[in-house]
N, C-alpha and C positions, 0 to 999 in steps of 0.2 A: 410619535412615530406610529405608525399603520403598520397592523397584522397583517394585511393586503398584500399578496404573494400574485408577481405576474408570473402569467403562465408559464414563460419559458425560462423561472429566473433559476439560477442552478440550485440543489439542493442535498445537500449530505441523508446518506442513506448509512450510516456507519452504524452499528448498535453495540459493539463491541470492537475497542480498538487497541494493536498490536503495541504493545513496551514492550524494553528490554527490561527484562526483572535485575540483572543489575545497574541499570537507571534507576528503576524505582527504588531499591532497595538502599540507594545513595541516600535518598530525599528522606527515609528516616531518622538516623542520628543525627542529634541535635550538634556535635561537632562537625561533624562533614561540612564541605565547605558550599555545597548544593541545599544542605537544610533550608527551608521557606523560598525553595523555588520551585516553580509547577515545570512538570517530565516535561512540556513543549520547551521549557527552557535548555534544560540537557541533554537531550536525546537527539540523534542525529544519526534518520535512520534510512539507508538506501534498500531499493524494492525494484523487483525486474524478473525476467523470465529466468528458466534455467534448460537447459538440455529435457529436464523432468517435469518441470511444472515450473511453481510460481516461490519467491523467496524474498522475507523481510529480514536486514540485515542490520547490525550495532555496530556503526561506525567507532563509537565510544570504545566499545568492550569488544570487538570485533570477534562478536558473536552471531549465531545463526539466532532470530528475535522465532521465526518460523520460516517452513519449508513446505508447501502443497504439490502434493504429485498429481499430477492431474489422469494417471494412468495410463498413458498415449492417447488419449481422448482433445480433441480439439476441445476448445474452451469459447466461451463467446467474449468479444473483447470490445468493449464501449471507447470508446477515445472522444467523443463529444464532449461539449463541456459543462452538459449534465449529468454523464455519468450515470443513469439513471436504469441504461439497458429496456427504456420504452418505447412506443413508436411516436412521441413527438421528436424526438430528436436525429430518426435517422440516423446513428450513430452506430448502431448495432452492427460487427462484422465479424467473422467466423478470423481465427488463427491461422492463415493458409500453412499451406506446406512449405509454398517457397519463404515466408518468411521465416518458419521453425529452421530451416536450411541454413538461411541467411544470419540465425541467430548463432547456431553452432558452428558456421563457418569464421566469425568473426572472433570465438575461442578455442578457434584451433590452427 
């Protein structure tokens, strides 16, 4: 297999990534019934806007994983499917209003 990366192929930018600490904290003792499985196994985790910002959630533990305020600040939002937020992908679009609208309109 080739180190060989085409241009446009997708590529994870991630350098630190969201658990829920108790997911993790399952995969310790050696009786749990999760011991010697990796957190992609038991975690199950939902992510999405909120009225404030931005929110990763534990479906498991139905815990708040994190929460970003974004301040009322529009945020830049990539939905290509490089995700990369560069300009080969064209991807790049600002948060409008009517969508922040359209968000809080559909939790209220």
């Amino acid at each position: 297999m080739s180190n060989y990366k085409v241009a446009n192929e997708p590529t994870e930018s991630i350098y630190r990534y969201m658990r829920c600490p108790k997911c993790l904290k399952s995969l310790v003792y050696t009786e749990h019934k999760n011991y010697g499985k990796s957190i992609r196994d038991i975690q199950n985790l939902d992510f999405g806007f909120t009225h404030t910002g931005f929110q990763v959630w534990c479906n498991v533990h139905e815990i708040n994983v994190i929460h970003i305020d974004k301040l009322g600040m529009d945020l830049p939002v990539d939905t290509s499917v490089y995700g990369t937020l560069d300009d080969r992908n064209q991807g790049r679009v600002q948060l409008m209003s009517s969508l922040k609208q359209q968000l809080y309109e559909q939790e209220y």
